[in-house]
PASESE-112278 format. One record per residue (C-alpha): residue number from 0; residue in one letter; x, y, z. Coordinates in steps of 0.2 Angstrom, whole numbers. Each point is the difference from the previous one (the first is absolute). Layout:
BEGIN
+-----+---------+-------+-------+-------+
| num | residuo |    xx |    yy |    zz |
+-----+---------+-------+-------+-------+
| NUM |       A |     X |     Y |     Z |
...
+-----+---------+-------+-------+-------+
end
This chain:
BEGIN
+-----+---------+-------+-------+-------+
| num | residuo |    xx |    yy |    zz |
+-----+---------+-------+-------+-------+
|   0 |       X |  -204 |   322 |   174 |
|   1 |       X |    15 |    -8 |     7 |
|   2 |       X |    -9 |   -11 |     8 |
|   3 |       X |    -9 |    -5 |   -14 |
|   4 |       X |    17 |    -2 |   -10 |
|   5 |       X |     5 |   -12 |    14 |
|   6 |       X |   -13 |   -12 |    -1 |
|   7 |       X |     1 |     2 |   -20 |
|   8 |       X |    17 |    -7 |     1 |
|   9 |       X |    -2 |   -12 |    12 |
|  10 |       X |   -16 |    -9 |   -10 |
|  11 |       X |    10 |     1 |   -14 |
|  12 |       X |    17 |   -10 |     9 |
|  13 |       X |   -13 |   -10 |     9 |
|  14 |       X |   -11 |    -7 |   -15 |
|  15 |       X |    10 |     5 |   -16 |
|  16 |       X |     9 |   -15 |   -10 |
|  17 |       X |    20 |     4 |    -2 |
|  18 |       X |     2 |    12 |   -16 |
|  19 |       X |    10 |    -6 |   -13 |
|  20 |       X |    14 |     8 |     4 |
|  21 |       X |     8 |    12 |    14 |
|  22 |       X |    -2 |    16 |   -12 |
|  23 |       X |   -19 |    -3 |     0 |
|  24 |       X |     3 |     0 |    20 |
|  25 |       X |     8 |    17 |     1 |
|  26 |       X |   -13 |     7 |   -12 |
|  27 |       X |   -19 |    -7 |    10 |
|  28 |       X |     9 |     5 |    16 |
|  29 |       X |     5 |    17 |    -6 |
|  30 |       X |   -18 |     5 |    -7 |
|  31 |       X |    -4 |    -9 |    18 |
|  32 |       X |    11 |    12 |     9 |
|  33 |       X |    -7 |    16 |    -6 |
|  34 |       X |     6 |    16 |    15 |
|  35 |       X |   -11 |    12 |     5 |
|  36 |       X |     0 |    12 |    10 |
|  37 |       X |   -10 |    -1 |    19 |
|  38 |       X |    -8 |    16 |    -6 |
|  39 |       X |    -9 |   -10 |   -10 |
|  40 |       X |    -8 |    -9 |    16 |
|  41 |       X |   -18 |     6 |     4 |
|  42 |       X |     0 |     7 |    19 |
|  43 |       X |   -13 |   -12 |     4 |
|  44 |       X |    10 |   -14 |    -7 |
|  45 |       X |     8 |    -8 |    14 |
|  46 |       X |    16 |    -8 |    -3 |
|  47 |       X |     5 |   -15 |    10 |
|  48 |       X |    17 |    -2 |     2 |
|  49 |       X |     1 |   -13 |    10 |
|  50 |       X |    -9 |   -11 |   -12 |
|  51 |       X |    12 |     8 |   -14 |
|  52 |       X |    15 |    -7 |     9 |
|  53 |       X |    -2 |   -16 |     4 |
|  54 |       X |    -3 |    -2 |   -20 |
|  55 |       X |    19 |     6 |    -1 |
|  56 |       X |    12 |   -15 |     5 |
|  57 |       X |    18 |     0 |     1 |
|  58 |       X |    12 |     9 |    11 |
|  59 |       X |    -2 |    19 |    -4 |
|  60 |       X |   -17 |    -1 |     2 |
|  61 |       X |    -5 |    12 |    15 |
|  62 |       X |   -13 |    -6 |    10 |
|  63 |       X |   -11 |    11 |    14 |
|  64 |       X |     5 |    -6 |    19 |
|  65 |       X |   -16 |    -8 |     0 |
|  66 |       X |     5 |   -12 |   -13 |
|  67 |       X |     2 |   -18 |     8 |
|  68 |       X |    15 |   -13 |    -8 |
|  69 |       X |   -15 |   -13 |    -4 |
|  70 |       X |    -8 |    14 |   -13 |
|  71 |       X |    17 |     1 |    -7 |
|  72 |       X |     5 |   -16 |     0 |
|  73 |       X |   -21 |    -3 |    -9 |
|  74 |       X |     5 |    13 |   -13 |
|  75 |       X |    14 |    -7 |    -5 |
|  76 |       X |    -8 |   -16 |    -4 |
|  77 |       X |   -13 |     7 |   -10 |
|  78 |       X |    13 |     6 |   -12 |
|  79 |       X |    16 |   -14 |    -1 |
|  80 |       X |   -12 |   -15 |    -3 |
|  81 |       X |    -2 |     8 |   -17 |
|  82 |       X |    19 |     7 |    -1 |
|  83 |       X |     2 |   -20 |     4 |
|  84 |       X |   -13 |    -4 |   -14 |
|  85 |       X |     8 |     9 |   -11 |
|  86 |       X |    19 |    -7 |     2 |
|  87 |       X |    -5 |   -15 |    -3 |
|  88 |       X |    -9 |     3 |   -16 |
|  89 |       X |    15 |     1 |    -7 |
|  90 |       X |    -5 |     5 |   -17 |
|  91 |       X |     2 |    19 |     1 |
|  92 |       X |    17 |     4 |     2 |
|  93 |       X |    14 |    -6 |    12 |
|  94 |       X |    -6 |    -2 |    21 |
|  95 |       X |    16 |    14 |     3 |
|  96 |       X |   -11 |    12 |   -11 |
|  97 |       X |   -15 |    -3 |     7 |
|  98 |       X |     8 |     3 |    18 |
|  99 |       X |     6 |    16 |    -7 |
| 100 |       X |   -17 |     6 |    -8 |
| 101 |       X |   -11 |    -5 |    14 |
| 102 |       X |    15 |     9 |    12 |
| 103 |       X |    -4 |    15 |   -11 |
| 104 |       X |   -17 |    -1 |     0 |
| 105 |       X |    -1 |    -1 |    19 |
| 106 |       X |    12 |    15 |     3 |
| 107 |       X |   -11 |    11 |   -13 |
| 108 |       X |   -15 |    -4 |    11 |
| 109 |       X |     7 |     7 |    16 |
| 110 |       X |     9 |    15 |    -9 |
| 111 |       X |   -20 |     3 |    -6 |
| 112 |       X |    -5 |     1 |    16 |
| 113 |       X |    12 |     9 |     9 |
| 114 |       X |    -3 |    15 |   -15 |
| 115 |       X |   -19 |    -3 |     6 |
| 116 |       X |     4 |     1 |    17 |
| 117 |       X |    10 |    16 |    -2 |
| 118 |       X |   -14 |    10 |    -8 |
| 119 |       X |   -10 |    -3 |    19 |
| 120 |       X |     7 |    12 |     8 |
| 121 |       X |     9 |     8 |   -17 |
| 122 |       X |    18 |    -1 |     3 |
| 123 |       X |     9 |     4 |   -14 |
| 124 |       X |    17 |    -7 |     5 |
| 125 |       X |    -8 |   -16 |     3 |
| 126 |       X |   -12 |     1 |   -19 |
| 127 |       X |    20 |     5 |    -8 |
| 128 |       X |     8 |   -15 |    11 |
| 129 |       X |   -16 |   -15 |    -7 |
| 130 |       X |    -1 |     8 |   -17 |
| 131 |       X |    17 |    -2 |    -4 |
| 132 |       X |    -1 |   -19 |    10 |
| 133 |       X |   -13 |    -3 |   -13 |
| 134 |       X |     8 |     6 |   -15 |
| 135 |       X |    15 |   -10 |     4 |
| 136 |       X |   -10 |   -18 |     2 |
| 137 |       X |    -9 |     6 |   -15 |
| 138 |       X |    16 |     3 |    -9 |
| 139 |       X |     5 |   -18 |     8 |
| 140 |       X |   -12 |    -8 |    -9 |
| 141 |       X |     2 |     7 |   -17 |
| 142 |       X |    18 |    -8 |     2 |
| 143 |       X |    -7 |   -15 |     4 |
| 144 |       X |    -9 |     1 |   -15 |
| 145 |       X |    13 |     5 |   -11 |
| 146 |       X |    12 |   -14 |     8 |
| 147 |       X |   -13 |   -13 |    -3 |
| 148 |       X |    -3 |     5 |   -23 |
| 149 |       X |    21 |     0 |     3 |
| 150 |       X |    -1 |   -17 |     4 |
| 151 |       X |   -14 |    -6 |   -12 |
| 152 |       X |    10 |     8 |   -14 |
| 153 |       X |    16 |    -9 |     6 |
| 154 |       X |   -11 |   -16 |     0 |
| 155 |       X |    -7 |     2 |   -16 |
| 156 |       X |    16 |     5 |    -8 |
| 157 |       X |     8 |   -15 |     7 |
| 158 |       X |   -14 |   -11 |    -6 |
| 159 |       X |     2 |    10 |   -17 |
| 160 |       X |    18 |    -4 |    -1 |
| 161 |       X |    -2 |   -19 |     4 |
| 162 |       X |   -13 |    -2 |   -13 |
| 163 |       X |    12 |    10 |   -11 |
| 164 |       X |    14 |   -12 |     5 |
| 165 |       X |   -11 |   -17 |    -2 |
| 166 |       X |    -5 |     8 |   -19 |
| 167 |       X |    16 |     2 |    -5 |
| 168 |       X |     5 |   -17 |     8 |
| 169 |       X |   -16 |    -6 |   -10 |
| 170 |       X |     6 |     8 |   -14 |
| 171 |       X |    20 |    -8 |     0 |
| 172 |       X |    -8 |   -17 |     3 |
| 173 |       X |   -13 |     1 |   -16 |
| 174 |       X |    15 |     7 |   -12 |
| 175 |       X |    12 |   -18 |     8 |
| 176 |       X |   -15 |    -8 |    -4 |
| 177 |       X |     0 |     6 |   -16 |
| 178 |       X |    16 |    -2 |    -5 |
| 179 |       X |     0 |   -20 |     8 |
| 180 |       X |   -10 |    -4 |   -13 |
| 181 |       X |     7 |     7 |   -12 |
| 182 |       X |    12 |   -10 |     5 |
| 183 |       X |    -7 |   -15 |     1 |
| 184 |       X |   -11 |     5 |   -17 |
| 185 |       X |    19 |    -1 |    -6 |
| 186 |       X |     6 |   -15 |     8 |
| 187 |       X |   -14 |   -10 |    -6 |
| 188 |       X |     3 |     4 |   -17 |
| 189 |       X |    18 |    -5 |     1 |
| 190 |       X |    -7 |   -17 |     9 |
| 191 |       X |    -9 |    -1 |   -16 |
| 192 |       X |    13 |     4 |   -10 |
| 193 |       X |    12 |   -13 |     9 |
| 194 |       X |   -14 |   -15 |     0 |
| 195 |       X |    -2 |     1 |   -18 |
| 196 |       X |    20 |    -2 |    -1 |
| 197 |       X |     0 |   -15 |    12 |
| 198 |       X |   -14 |   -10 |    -9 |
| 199 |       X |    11 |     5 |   -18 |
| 200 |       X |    15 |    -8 |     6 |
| 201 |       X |   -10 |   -12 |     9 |
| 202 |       X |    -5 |    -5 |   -16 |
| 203 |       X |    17 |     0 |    -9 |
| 204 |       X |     7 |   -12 |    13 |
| 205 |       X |   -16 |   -10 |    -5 |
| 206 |       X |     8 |    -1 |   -17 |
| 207 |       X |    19 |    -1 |     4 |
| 208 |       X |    -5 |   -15 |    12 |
| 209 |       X |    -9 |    -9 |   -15 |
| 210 |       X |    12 |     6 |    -9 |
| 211 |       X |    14 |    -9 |    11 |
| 212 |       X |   -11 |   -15 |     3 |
| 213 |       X |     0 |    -3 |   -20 |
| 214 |       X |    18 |     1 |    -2 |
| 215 |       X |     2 |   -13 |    16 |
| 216 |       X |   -12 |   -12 |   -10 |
| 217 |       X |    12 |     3 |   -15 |
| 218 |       X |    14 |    -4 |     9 |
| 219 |       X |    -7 |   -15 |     5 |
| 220 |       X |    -9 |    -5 |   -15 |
| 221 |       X |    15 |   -13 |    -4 |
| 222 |       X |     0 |    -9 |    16 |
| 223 |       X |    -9 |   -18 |     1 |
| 224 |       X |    -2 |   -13 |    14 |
| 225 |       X |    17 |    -5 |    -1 |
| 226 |       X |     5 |    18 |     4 |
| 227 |       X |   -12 |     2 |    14 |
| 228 |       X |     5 |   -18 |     7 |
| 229 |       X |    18 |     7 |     1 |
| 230 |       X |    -6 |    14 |     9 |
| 231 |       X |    -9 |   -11 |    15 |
| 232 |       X |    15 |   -10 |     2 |
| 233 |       X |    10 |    18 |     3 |
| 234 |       X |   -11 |     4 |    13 |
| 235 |       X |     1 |   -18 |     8 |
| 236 |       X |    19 |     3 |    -1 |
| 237 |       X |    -1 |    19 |     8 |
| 238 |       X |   -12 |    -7 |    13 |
| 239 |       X |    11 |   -15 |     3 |
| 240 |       X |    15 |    15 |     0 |
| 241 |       X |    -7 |     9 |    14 |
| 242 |       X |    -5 |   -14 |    11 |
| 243 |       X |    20 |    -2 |     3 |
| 244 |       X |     1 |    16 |    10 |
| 245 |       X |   -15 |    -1 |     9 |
| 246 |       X |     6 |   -18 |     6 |
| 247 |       X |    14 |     6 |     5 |
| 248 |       X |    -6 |    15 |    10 |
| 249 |       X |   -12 |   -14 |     6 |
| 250 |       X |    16 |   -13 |     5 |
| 251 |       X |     9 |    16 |     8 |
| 252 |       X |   -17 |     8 |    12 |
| 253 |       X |     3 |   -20 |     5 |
| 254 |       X |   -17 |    -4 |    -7 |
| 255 |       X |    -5 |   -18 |     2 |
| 256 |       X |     0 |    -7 |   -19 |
| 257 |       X |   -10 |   -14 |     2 |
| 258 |       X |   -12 |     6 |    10 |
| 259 |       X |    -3 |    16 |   -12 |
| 260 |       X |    -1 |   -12 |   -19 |
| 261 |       X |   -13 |   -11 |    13 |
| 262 |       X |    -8 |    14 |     2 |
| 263 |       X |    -1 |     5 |   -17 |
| 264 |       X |    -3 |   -18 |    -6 |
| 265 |       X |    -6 |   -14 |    12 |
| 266 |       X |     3 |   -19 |    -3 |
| 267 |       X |    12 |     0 |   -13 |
| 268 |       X |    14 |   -12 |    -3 |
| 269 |       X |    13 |     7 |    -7 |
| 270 |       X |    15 |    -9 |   -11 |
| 271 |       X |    13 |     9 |     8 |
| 272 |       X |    -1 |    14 |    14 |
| 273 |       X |     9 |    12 |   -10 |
| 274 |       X |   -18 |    -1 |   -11 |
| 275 |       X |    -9 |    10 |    14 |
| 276 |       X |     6 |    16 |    -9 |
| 277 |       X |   -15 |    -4 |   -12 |
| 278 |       X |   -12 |     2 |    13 |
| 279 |       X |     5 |    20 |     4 |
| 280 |       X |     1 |     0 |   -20 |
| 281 |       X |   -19 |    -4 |    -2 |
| 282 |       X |    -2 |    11 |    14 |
| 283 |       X |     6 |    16 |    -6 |
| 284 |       X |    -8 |    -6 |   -19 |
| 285 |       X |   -17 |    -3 |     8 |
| 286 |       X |     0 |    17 |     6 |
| 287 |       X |     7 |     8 |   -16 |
| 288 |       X |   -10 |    -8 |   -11 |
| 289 |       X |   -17 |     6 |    14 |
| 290 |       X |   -13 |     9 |    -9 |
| 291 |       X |    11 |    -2 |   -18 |
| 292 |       X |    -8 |    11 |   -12 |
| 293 |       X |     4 |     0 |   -18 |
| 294 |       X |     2 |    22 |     0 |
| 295 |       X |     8 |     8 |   -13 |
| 296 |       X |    12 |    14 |     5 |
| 297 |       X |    14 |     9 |    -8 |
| 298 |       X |    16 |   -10 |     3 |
| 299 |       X |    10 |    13 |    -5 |
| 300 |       X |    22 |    -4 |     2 |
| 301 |       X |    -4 |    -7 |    15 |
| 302 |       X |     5 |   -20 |    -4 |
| 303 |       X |    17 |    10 |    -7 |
| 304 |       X |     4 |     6 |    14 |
| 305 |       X |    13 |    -8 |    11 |
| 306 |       X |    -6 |     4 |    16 |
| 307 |       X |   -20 |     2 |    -1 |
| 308 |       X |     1 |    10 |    15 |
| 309 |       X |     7 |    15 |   -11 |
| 310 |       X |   -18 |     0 |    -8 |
| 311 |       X |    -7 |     2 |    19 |
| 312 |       X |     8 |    11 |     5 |
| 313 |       X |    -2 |    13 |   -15 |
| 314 |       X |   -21 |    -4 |    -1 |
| 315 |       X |    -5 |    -6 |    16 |
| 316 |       X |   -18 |     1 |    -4 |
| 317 |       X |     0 |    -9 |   -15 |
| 318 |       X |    -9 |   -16 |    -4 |
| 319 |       X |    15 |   -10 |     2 |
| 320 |       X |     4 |     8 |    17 |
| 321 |       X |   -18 |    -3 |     5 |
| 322 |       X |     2 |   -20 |    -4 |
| 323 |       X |    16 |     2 |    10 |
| 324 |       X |    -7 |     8 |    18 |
| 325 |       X |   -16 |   -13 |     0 |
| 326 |       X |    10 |   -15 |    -5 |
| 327 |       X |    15 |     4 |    12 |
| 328 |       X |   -15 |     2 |    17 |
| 329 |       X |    -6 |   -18 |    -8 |
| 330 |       X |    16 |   -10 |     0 |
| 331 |       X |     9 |     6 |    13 |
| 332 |       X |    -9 |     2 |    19 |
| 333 |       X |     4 |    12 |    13 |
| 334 |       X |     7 |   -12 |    13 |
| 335 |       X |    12 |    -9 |   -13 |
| 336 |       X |     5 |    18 |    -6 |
| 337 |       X |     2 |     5 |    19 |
| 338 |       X |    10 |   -16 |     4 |
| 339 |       X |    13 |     2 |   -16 |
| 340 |       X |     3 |    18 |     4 |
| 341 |       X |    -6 |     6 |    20 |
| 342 |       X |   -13 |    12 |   -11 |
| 343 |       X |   -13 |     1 |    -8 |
| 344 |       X |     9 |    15 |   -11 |
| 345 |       X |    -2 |   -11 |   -17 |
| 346 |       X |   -18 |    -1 |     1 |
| 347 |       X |    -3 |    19 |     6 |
| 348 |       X |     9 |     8 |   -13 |
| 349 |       X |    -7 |   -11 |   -14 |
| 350 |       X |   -18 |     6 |     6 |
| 351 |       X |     3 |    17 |    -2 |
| 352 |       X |     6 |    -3 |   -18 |
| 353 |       X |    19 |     1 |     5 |
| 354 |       X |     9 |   -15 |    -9 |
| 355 |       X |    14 |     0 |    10 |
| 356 |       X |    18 |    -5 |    -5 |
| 357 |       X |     5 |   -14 |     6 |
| 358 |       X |     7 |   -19 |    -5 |
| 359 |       X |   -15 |    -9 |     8 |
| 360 |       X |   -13 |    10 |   -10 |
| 361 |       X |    11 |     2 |   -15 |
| 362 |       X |    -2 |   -18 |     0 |
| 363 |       X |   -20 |     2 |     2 |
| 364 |       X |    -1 |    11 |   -13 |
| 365 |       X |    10 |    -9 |   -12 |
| 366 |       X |   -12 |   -15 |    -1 |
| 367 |       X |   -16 |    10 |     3 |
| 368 |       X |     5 |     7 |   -18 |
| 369 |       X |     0 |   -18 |    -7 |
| 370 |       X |   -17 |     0 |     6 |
| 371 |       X |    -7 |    15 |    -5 |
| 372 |       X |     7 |    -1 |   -16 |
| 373 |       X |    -6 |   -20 |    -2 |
| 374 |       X |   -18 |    12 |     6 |
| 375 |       X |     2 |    11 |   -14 |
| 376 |       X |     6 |   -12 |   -16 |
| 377 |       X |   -17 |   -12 |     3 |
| 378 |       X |   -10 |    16 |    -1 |
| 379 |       X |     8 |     3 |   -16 |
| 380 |       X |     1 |   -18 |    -8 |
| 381 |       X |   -16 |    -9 |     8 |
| 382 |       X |   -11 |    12 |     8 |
| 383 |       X |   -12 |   -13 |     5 |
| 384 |       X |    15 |   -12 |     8 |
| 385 |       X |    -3 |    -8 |    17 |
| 386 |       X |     9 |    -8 |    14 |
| 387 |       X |    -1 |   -17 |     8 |
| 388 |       X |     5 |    -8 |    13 |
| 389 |       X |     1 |   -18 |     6 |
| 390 |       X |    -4 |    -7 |    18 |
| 391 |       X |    12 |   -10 |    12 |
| 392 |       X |    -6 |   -21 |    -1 |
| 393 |       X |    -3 |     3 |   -19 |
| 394 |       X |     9 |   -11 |   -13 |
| 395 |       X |    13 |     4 |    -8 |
| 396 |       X |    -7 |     0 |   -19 |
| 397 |       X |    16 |    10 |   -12 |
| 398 |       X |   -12 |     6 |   -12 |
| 399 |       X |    -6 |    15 |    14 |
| 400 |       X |    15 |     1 |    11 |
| 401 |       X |    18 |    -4 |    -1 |
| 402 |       X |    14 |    -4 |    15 |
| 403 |       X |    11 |    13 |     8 |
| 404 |       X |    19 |    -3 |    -6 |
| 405 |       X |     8 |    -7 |    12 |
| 406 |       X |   -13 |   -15 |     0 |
| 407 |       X |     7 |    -3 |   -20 |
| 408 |       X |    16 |     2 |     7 |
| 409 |       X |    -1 |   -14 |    15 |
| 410 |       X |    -8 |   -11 |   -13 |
| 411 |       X |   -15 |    -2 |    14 |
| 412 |       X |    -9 |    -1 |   -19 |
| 413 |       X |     8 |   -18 |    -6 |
| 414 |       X |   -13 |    -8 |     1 |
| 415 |       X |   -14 |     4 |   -18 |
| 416 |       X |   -13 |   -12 |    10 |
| 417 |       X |     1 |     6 |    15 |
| 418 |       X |   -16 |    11 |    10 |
| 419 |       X |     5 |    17 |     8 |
| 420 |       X |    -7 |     9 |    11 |
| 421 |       X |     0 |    22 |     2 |
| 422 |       X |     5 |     5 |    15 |
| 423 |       X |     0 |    18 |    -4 |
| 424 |       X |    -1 |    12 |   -14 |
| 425 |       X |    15 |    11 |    -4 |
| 426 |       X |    -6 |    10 |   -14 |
| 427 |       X |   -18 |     4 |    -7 |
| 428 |       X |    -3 |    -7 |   -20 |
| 429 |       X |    -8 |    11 |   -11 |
| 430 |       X |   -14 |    -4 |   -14 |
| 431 |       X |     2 |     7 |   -16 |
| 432 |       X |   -16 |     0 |   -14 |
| 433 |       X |    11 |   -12 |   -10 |
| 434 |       X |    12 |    -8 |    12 |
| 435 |       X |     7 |     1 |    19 |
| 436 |       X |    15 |     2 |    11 |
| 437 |       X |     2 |   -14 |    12 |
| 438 |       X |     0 |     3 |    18 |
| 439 |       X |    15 |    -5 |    11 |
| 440 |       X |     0 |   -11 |    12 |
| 441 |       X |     9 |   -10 |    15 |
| 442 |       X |    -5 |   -18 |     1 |
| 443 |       X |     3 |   -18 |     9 |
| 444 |       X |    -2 |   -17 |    -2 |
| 445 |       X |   -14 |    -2 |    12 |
| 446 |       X |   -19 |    -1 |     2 |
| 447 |       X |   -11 |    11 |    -9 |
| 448 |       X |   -19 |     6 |    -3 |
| 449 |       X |    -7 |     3 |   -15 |
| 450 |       X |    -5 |    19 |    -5 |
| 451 |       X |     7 |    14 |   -11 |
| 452 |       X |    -7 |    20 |    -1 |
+-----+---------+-------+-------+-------+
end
């Protein structure tokens, strides 16, 4: 019967599939491992030990002296290529386990047949000796057992407590989520809330600018062409103001005078060469009066004002500030700027919508508010009121255009029959549904061309 057992348990290690688990192990191999005694053994049954050692591999395995190392060394491989198999299945429990069980196992094996061995001849020192060798792998294994539910509990507790952990982590982020859109629920009503206030005084700034726009148009209900007429000869005189300092600034960055009204103005013959200050004039009105638009606006104090400047400095994104910041990058370029001042600080500052303090831009403003202002009354007074201009070679003809000043002056005019011809134009006319506002214009006794715009 030990025999049999034997082969039992090694057909069952040498065909079995690895049980699910290492307690399922120690209970197959126990029911395996059944003792019996040798008295159980018929007396015709012959017992071959020296086939029942070679089963046994391992170091305290006994074999008889006629045991050779190659039937060793062949019993040894009949058992670790499915130690070996099983290692690397990996899916049962961890390899130091599996060492340790199949250690066990082995030990158990030769304890059996040392107890075996001891019943032929009976020595009862030797049965006491392998019975209490076998009771100790046996009580080896149930350790290993124990050791190995330990370990599953630990696992699964662990696993327990992280799934607690990502509940409870579940669990805060649903209650901020919660909360977030309560929040948001909140903040969209008070978006709401605030929307409808914005188009509410959205709508009262409607009103108070028609409101604002009417009292202007009261204001200047009383004005007629002579008033507005008036008023374009106070922007030729502001523009005529600030063409002194630039000039100047021009005479002291040693600009070449000539060269520059050439520039500006080619072929003319001039009556004097002091007259040359009328071609930086039509310069800097040709590009204030660039893209004139007849806008109506709120003028405010702001042609009370002393120094316009004041105005800027207080609204700097107002309409009037505006007119300012595109008119100054018009009239004055970067390379004259840089060669009055070493910088182009002027022109920097005024972009950003910083007006800044000083007499050369003072000077600028204080004309650019004739124009705004001449911008502003048309709108009023004739909304549908254009400008016009007059081309160099055209005759002179007094009913569209008029001579600068100074021509009056030097009596260049003495003559009622004689032809003149424009050389430039100094300030734009303006057309009016009932009338219109002469242009002004510099002009010579010489050769002319026929045509008017």
């Amino acid at each position: 019967m030990g025999l049999e057992s034997d082969n039992q348990w090694m057909a069952f290690a040498a065909s079995s599939k690895p049980p699910a688990n290492i307690a399922e192990i120690v209970t197959k191999i126990t029911k395996v491992s059944k003792f019996r005694s040798i008295g159980v053994f018929h007396s015709s049954e012959n017992v071959d030990h020296a086939h029942v050692y070679p089963m046994i591999s391992g170091n305290n395995a006994r074999l008889p002296d006629e045991q050779s190392d190659e039937d060793a060394l062949f019993c040894a491989k009949k058992v670790s290529p499915k130690h070996a198999e099983l290692q690397k299945s990996g899916n049962l429990c961890a390899p130091v386990e599996l060492v340790q069980l199949f250690d066990t196992l082995l030990a158990l094996k030769i304890a059996y047949v040392k107890l075996q061995e001891a019943h032929v001849p009976y020595d009862h020192e030797k049965v006491r000796v392998a019975d209490e060798e076998v009771m100790f792998q046996l009580d080896t294994l149930g350790k290993i057992k124990k050791a190995y539910k330990e370990k599953q509990l630990k696992e699964v507790n662990a696993s327990s407590a992280g799934s607690t952990l990502f509940l409870t982590e579940v669990k805060v982020k649903e209650q901020q989520l919660e909360k977030l859109k309560s929040q948001a629920k909140n903040k969209g009503k008070k978006v709401a809330n605030m929307r409808k206030k914005l188009q509410e005084l959205e709508m009262k700034n409607r009103k108070l600018a028609e409101e604002i726009e009417e009292r202007e148009r009261e204001r200047f209900a009383g004005l007629n062409h002579n008033s507005l007429e008036s008023v374009v000869r106070a922007v030729g005189k502001a523009i005529h103001d600030f063409a002194k300092p630039l000039i100047a600034l021009m005479k002291h960055s040693e600009w070449d005078l000539d060269q520059a009204a050439y520039a500006i103005q080619s072929s003319v013959v001039y009556a004097k060469r002091s007259h040359k200050k009328f071609a930086f004039e039509a310069y800097i009105a040709r590009r204030m009066f660039h893209g004139f638009l007849q806008q109506p606006c709120f003028l405010g104090n702001i042609m009370k004002l002393d120094d316009p400047i004041v105005a800027l400095i207080e609204d700097p994104q107002s309409s009037f500030a505006k007119f300012c910041r595109a008119k100054y990058m018009l009239v004055v370029h970067p390379m004259m700027e840089e060669s009055f001042f070493g910088n182009l600080d002027h022109r920097n500052f005024v972009a950003n919508g910083i007006h800044p303090y000083t007499p050369f831009y003072r000077a600028f403003v204080r004309m650019a508010r004739c124009v705004w202002y001449l911008q502003a009354l048309i709108a009023y007074i004739e909304p549908e009121a254009e400008t016009f201009g007059v081309k160099q070679g055209t005759e002179f003809l007094d009913v569209y255009m008029e001579v600068v000043d100074e021509l009056k002056e030097y009596k260049t005019m003495d003559n009622d029959h004689q032809r003149y011809k424009v050389e430039f134009m100094v300030m734009p006319g303006f057309m009016l549904r009932g009338s219109l506002i002469r242009s002004q214009v510099y002009v010579s006794k010489a050769e002319f061309s026929n045509g008017r715009r």
